[in-house]
TORSE-133216 format. One line per field, with one value per atom (N, C-alpha, C): residue in three letters; residue number from 1; x, y negated, z; atom name. Coordinates in nm, 4 decimals. Layout:
r <- [ala / ...] .
k <- [NUM / ...] .
u <- [X / ...] .
v <- [Y / ...] .
w <- [Z / ...] .
a <- [CA / ...] .
***
This chain:
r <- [unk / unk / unk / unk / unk / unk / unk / unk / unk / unk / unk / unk / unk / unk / unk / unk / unk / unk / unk / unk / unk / unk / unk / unk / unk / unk / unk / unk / unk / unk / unk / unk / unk / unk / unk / unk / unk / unk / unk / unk / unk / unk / unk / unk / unk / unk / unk / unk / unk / unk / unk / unk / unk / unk / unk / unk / unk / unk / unk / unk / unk / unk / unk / unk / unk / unk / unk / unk / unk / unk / unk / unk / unk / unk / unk / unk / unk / unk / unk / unk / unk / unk / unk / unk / unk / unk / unk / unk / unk / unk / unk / unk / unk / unk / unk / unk / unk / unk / unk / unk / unk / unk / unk / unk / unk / unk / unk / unk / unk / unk / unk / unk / unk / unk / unk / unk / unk / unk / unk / unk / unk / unk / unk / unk / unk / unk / unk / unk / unk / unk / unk / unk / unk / unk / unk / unk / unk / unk / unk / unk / unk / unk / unk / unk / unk / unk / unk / unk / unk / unk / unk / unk / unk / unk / unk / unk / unk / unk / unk / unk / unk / unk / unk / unk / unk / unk / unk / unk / unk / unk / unk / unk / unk / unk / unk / unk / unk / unk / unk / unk / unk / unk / unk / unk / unk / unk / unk / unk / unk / unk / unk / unk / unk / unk / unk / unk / unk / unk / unk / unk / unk / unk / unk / unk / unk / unk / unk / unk / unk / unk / unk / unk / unk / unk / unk / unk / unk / unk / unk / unk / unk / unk / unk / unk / unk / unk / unk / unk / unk / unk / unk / unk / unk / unk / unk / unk / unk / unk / unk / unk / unk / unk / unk / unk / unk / unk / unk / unk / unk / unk / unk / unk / unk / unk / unk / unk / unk / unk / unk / unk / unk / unk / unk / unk / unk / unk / unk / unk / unk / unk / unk / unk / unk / unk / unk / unk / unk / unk / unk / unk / unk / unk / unk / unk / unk / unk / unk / unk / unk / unk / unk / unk / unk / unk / unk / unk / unk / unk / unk / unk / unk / unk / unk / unk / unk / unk / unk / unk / unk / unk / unk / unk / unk / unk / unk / unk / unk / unk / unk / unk / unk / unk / unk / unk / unk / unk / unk / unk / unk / unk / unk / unk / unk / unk / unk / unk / unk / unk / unk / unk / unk / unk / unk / unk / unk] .
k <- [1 / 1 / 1 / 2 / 2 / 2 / 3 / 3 / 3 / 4 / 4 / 4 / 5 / 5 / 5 / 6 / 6 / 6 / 7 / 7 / 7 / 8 / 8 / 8 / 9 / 9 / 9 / 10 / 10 / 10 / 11 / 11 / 11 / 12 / 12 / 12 / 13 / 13 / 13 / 14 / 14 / 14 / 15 / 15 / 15 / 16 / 16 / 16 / 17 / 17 / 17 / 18 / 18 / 18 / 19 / 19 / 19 / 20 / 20 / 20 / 21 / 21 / 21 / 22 / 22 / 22 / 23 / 23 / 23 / 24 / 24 / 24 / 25 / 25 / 25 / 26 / 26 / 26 / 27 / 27 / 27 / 28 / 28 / 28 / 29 / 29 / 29 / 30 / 30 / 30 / 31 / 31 / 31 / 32 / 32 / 32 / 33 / 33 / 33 / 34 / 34 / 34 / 35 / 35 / 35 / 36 / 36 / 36 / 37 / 37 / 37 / 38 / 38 / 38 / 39 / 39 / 39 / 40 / 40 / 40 / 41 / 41 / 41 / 42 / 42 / 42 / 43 / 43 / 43 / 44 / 44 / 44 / 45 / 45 / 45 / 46 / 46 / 46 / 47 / 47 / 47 / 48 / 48 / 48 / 49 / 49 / 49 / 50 / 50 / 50 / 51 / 51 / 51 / 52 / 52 / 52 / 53 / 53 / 53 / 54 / 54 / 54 / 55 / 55 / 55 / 56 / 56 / 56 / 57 / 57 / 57 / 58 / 58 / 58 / 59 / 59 / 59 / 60 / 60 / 60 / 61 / 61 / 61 / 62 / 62 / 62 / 63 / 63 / 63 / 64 / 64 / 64 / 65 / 65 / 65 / 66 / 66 / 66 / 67 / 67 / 67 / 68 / 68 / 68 / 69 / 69 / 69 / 70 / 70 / 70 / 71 / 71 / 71 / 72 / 72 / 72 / 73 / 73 / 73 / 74 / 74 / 74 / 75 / 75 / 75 / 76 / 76 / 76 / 77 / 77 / 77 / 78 / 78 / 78 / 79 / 79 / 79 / 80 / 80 / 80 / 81 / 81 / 81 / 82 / 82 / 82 / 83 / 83 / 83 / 84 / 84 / 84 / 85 / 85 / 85 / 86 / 86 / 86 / 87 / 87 / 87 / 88 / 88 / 88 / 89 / 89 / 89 / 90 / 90 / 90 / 91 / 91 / 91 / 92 / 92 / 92 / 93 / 93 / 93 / 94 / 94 / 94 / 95 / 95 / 95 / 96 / 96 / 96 / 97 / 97 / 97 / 98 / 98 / 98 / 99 / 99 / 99 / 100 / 100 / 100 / 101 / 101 / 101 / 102 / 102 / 102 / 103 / 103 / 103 / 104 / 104 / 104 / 105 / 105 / 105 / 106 / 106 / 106 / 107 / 107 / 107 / 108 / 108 / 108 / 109 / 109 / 109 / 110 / 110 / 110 / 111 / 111 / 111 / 112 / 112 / 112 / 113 / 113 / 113 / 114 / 114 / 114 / 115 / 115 / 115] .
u <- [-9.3391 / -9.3740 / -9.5207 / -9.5820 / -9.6961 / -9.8144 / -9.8093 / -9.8879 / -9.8856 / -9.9398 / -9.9753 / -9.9011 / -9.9978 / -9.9594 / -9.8296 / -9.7727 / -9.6202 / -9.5447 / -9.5616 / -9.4936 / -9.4585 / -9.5577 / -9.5953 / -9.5578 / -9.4930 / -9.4100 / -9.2794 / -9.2487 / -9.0650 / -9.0942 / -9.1444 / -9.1747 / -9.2601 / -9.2690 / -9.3737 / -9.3221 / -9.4370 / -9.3552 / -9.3795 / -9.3130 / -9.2945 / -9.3451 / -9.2814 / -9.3073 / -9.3270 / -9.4026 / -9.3934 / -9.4035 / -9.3139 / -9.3405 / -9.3835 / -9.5215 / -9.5855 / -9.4528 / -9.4362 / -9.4289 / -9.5230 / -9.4657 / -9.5708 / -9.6487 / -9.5680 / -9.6097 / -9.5786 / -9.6186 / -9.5796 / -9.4393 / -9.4114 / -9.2953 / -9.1766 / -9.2099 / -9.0796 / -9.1035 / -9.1422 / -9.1472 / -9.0679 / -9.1186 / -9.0493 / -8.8697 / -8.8424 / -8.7189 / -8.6726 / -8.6935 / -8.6360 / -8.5993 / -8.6939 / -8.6657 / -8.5505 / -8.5221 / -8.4094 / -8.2924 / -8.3009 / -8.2017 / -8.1154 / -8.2157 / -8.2132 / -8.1817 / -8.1656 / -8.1407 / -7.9907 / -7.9591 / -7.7999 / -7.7335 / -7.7979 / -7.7086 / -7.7002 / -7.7556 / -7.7742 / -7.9100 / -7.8692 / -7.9354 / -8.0324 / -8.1657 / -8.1916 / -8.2540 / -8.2635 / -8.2317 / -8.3948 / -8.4935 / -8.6200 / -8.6078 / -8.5339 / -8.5087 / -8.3868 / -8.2807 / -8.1759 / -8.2799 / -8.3323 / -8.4271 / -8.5121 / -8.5650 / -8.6484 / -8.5904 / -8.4482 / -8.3855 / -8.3058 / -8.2781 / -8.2177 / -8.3665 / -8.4652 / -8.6049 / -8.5696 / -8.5612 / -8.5466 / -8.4464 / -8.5159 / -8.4300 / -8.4047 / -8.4322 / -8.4515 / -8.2485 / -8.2571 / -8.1139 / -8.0380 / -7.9725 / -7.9060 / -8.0051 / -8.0156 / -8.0926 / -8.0499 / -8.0931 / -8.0059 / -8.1010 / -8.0601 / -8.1389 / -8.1232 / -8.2414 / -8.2523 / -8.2433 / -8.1689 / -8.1897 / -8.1653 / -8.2688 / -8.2381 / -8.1399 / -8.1098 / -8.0098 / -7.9062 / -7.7903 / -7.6726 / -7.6117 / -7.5793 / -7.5669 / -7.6136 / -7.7731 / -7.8291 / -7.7792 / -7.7327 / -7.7073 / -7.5409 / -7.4744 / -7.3506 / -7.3327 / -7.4284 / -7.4689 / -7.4790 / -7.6317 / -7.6895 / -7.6036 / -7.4377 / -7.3575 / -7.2831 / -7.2497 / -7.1387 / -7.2098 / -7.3275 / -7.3939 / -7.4255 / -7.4525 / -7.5172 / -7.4298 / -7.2894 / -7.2090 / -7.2330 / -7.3151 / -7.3669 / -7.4800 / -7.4977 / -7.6393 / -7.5810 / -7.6201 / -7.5956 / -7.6565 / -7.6125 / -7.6867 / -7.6730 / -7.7344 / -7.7888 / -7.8616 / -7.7782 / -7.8511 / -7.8473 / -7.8761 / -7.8541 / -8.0403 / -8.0433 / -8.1897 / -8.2532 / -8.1774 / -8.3172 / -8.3990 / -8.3185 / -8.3785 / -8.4973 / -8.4396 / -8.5417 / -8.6523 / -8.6144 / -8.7551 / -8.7902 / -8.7712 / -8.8425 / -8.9396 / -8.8541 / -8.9500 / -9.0427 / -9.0034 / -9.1526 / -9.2704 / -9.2636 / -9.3430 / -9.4149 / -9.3430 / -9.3988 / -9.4850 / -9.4248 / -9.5114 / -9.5982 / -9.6394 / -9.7612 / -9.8784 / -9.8292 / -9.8872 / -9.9099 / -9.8557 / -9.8388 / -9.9928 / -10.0967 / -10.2163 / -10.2709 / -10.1908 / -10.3148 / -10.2058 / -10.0538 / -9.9449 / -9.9970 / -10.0076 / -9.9980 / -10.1700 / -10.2585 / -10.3851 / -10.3843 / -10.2241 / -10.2195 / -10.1285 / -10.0747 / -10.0261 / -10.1457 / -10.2866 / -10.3669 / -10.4553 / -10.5447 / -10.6533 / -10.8140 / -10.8899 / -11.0287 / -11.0216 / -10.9725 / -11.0338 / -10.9201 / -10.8119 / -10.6860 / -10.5879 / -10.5464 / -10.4221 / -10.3390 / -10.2183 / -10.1221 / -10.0743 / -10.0340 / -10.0476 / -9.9009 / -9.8860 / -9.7564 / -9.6810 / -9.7110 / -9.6043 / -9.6727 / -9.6341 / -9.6603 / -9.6608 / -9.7556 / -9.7022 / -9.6035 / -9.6380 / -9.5805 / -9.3993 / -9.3570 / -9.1721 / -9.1418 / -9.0216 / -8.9732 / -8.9553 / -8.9476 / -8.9169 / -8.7328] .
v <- [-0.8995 / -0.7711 / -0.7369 / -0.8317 / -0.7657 / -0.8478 / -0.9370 / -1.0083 / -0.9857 / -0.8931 / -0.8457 / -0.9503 / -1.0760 / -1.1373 / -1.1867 / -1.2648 / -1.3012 / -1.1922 / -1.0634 / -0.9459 / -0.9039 / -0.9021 / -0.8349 / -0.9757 / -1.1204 / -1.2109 / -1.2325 / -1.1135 / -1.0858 / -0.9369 / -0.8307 / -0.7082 / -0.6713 / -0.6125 / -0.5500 / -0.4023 / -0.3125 / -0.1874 / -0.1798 / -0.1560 / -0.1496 / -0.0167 / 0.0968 / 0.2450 / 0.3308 / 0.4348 / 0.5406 / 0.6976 / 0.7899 / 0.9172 / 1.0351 / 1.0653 / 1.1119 / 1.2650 / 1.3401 / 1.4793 / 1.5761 / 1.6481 / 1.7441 / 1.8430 / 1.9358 / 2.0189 / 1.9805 / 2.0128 / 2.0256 / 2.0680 / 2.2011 / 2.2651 / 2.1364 / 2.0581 / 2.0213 / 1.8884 / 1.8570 / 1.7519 / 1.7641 / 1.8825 / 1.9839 / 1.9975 / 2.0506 / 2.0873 / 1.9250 / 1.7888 / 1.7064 / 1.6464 / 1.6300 / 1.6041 / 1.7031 / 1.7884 / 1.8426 / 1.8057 / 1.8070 / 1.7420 / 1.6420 / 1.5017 / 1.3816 / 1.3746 / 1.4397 / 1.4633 / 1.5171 / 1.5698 / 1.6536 / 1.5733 / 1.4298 / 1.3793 / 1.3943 / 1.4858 / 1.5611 / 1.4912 / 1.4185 / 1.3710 / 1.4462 / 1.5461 / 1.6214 / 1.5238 / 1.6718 / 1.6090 / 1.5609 / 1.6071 / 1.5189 / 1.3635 / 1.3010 / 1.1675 / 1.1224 / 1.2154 / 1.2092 / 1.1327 / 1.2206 / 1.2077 / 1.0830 / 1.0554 / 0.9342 / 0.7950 / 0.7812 / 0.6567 / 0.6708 / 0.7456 / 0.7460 / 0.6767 / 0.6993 / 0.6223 / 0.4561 / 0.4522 / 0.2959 / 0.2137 / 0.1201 / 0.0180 / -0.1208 / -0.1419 / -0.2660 / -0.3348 / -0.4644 / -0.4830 / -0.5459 / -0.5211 / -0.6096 / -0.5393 / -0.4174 / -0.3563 / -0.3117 / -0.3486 / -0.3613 / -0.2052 / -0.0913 / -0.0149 / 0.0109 / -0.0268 / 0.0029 / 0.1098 / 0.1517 / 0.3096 / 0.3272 / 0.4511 / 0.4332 / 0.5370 / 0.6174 / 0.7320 / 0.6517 / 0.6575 / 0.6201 / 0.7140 / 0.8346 / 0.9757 / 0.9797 / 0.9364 / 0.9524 / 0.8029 / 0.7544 / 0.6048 / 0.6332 / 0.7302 / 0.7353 / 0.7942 / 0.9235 / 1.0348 / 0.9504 / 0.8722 / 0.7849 / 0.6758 / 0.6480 / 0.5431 / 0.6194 / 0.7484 / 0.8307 / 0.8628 / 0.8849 / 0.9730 / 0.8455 / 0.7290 / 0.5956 / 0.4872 / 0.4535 / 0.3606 / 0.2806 / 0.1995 / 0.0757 / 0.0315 / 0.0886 / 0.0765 / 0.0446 / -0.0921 / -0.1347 / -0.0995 / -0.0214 / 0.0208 / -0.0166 / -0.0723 / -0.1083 / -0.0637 / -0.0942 / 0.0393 / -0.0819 / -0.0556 / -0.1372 / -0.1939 / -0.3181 / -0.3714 / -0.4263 / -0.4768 / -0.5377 / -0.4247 / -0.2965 / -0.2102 / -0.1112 / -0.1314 / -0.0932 / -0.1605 / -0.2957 / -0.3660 / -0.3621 / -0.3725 / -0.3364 / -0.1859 / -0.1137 / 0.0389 / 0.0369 / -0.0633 / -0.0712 / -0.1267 / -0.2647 / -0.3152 / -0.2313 / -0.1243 / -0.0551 / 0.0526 / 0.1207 / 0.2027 / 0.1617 / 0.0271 / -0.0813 / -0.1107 / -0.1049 / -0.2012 / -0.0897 / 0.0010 / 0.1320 / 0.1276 / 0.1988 / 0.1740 / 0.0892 / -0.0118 / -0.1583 / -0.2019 / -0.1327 / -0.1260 / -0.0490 / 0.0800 / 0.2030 / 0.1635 / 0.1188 / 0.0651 / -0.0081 / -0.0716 / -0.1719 / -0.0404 / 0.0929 / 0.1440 / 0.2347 / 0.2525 / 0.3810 / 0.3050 / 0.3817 / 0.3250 / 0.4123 / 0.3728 / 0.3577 / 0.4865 / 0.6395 / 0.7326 / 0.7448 / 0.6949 / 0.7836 / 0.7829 / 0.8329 / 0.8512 / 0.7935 / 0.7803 / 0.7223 / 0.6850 / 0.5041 / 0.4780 / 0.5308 / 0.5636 / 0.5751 / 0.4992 / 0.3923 / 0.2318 / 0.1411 / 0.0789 / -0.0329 / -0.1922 / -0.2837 / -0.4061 / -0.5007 / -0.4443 / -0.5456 / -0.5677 / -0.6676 / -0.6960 / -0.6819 / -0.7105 / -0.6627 / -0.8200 / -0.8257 / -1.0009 / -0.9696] .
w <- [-6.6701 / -6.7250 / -6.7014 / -6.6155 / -6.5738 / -6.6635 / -6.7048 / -6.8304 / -6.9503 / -6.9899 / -7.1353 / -7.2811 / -7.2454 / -7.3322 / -7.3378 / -7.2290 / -7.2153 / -7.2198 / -7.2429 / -7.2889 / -7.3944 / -7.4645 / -7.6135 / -7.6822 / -7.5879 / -7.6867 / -7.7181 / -7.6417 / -7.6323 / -7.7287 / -7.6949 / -7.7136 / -7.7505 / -7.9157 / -7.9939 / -8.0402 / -8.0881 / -8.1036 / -8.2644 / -8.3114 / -8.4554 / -8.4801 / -8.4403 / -8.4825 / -8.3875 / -8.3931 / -8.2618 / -8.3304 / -8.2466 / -8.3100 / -8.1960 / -8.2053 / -8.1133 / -8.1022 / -7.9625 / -7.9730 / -8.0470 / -8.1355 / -8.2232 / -8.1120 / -8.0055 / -7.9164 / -7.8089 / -7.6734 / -7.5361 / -7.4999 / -7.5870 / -7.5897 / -7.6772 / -7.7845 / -7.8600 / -7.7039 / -7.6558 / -7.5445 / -7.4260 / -7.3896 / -7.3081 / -7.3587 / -7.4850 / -7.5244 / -7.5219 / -7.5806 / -7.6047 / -7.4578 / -7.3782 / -7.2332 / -7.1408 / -7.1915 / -7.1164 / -7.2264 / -7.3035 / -7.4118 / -7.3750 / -7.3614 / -7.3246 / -7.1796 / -7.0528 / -6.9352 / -6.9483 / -6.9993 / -7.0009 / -7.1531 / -7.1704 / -7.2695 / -7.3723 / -7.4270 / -7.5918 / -7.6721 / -7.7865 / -7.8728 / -7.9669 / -7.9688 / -8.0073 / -8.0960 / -8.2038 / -8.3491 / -8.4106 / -8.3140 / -8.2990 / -8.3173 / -8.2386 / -8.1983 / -8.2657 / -8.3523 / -8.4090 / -8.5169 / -8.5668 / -8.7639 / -8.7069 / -8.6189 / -8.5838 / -8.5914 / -8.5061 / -8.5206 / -8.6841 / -8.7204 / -8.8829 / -8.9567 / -8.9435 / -9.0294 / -8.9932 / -8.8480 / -8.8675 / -8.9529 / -9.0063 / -9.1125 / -9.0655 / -8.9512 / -8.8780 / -8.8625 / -8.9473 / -8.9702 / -8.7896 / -8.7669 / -8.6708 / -8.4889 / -8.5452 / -8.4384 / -8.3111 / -8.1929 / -8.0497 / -8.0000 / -7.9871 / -7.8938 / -7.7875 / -7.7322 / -7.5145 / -7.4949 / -7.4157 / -7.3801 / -7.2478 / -7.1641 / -7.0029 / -6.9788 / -7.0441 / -6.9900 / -7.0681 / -6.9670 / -7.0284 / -7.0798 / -7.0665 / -7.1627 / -7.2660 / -7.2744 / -7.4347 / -7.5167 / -7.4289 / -7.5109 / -7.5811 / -7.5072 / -7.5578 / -7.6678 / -7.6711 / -7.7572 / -7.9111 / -7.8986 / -7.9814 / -8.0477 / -7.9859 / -8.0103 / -8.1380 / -8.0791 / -8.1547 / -8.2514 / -8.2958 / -8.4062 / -8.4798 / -8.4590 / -8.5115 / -8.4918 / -8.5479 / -8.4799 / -8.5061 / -8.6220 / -8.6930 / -8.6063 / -8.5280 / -8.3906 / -8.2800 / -8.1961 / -8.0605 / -7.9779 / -7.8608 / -7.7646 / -7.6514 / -7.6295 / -7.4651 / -7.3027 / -7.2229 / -7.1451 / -6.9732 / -6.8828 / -6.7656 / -6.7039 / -6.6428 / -6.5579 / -6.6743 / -6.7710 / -6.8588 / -6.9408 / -6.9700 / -7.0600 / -6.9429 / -6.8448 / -6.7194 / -6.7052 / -6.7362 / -6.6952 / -6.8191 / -6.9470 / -7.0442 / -7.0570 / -7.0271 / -7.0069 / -6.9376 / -6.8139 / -6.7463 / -6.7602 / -6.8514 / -6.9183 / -7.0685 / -7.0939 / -7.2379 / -7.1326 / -7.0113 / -6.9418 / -6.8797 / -6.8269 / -6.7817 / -6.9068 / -7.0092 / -7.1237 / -7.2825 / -7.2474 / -7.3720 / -7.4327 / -7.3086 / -7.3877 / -7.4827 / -7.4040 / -7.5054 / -7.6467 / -7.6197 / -7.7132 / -7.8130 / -7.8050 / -7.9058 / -7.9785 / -7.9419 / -8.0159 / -8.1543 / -8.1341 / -8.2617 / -8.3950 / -8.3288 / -8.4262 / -8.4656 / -8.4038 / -8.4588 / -8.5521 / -8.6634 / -8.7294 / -8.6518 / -8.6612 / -8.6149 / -8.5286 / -8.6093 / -8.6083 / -8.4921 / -8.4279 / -8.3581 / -8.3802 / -8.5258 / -8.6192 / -8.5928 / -8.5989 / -8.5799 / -8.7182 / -8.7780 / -8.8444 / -8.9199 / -9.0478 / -9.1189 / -9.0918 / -9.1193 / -9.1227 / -9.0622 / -8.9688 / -8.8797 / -8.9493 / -8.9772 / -9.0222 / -8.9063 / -8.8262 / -8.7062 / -8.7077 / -8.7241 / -8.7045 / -8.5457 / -8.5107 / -8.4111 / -8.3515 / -8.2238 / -8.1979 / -8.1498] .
a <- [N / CA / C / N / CA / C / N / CA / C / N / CA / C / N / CA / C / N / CA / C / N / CA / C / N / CA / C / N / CA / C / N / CA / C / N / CA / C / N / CA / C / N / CA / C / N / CA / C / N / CA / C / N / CA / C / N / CA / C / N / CA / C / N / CA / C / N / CA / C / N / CA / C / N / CA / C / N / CA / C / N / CA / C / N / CA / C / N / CA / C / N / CA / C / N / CA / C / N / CA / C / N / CA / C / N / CA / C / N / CA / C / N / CA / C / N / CA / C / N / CA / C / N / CA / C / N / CA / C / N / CA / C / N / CA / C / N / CA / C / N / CA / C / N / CA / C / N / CA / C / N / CA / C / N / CA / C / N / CA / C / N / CA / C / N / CA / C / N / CA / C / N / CA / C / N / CA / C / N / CA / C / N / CA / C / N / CA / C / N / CA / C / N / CA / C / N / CA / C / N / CA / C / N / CA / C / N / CA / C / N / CA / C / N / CA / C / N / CA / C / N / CA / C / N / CA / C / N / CA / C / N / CA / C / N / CA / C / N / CA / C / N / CA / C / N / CA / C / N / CA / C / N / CA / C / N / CA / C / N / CA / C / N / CA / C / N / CA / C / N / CA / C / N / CA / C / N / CA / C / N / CA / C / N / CA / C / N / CA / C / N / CA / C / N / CA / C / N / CA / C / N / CA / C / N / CA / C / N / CA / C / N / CA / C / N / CA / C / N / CA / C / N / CA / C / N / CA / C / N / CA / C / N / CA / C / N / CA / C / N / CA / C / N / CA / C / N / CA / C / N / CA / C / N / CA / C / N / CA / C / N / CA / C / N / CA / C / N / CA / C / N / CA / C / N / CA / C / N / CA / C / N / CA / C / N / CA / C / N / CA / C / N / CA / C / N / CA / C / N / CA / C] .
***
């Protein structure tokens, strides 16, 4: 997890959806703590089209939540999705660079596939 490159060869990020305010960050994080799938992150995983898609998730509450609302979606939860989070929270900076263009922005659509 700690080598950039041998990281980003298992794990690329396809899409990211910044928080609009402090406050919807604020509201989704207590959401996601008491198990509730707020509908921020509801409308976010409905965009993905990625076929045969496994999602990591560290709260096992939000993973159950996310099972029942999305049953065609595998969810995964336990040490590898841990050590994955920790490698996206080690490596995010030099991650989220490949979704902005020059100015910052966060790009619409990502070319990057998923490994």
């Amino acid at each position: 997890m700690r080598d950039y490159s041998r990281f980003t060869a298992v794990v690329q990020f396809v899409t990211f959806s910044p928080f609009k305010t402090a406050q919807a960050a604020l509201e989704n994080l207590n959401s996601i703590t008491e198990g509730i799938l707020p509908d921020d992150l509801r409308n976010f995983i409905a965009q993905l089209t990625i076929k045969k898609m496994v999602l990591g998730v560290a709260e096992t509450k939000l993973g159950a939540a996310i099972s029942e609302c999305f049953p065609k979606i595998r969810v995964r939860a336990g040490i590898l999705v841990q050590e994955i989070t920790r490698g996206i929270r080690t490596h995010f900076y030099k991650m989220i660079k490949l979704l902005t263009d020059p100015a910052g922005n966060f790009k619409a659509h990502s070319s990057m596939q998923s490994v």
